[in-house]
N, C-alpha and C positions, 0 to 999 in steps of 0.2 A: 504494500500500500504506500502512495505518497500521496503529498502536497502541496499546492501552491500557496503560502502565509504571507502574511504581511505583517515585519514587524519593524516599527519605526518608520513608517514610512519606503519598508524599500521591501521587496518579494522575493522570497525563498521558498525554490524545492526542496524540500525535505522526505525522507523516507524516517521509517523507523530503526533508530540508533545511531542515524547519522549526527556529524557534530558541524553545527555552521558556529561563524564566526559574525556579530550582529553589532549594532553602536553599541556601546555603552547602556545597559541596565541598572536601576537601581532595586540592587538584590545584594545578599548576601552568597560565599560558596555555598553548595548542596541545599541552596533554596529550589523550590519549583513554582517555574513559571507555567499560565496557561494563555496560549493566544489565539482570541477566538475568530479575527479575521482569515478565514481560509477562503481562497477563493477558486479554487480547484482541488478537486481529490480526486483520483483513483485506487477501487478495493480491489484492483484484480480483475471483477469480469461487468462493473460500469462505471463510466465517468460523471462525477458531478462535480456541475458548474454552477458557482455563484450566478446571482444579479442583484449587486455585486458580490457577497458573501454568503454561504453556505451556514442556511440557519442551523442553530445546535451544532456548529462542526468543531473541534477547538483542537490545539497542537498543545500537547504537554509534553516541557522539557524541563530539565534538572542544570540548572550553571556549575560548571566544571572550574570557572576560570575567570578574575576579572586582569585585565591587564594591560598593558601600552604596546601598538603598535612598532613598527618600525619605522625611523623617520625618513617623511619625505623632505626633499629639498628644492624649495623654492627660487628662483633665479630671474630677475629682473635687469635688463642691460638693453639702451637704449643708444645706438651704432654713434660714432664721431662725437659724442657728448660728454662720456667724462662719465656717467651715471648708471650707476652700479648696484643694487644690492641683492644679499641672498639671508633668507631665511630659511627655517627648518621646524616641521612641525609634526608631532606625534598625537596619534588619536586613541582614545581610551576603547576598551571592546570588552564584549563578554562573549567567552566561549559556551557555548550551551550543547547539549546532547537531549535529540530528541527519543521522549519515555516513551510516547504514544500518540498514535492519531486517532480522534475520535468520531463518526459521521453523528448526524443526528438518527433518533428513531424512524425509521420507514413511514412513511404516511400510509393511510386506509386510505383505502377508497373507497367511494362513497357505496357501491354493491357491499362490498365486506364490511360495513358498518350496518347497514341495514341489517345485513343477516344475523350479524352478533347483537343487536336490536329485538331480533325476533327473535331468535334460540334463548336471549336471556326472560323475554314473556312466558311462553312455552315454558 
């Protein structure tokens, strides 16, 4: 089974026990997060798709890791002018590993609600 999530702002496939790499959470290690924008899932044998998210669906993972990127470096130079700088900047991230994916409960339909309607009269 995977997923398509959204968290912070940006969307991750995830399967189950995969470990992505996400901005910065505010979380403790071996807390568990749950996130319930999913807007894609596949169980194997159908796809469902948000509009835009997949009601009852939610991604629960465990943080492995909070920690600092590696730095990029910045570079400003503007030709025959003398005008130079460079900076460098590191971005904060939380590792997480995904526990599980969840869909929501199957919908009735409206025949098989009837009938569990009647059989519970009966």
């Amino acid at each position: 089974m995977n997923a398509t999530v959204e968290i912070s702002g940006k969307q991750y496939t995830v399967s189950e026990g995969d470990r992505v790499k996400v901005a910065h959470q505010q979380s403790e290690v071996g807390d568990t997060l749950s996130f319930d924008r999913v807007l894609f899932a596949n169980d194997g044998e159908k796809n469902h798709i948000g509009t835009p998210v997949i009601k009852g669906a939610a991604v629960q993972t465990s943080v492995l890791e909070q920690g600092r990127d590696r730095k990029v470096l910045i570079y400003k130079k503007k030709r025959r002018k003398g005008y130079q700088r460079k900076n460098g900047h590191r971005q904060d991230y939380t590792l997480l590993q995904v526990e599980k994916i969840k869909l929501s409960a199957t919908r009735k339909t409206a025949a098989k609600k009837q009938a569990e309607e009647t059989a519970k009269e009966d």
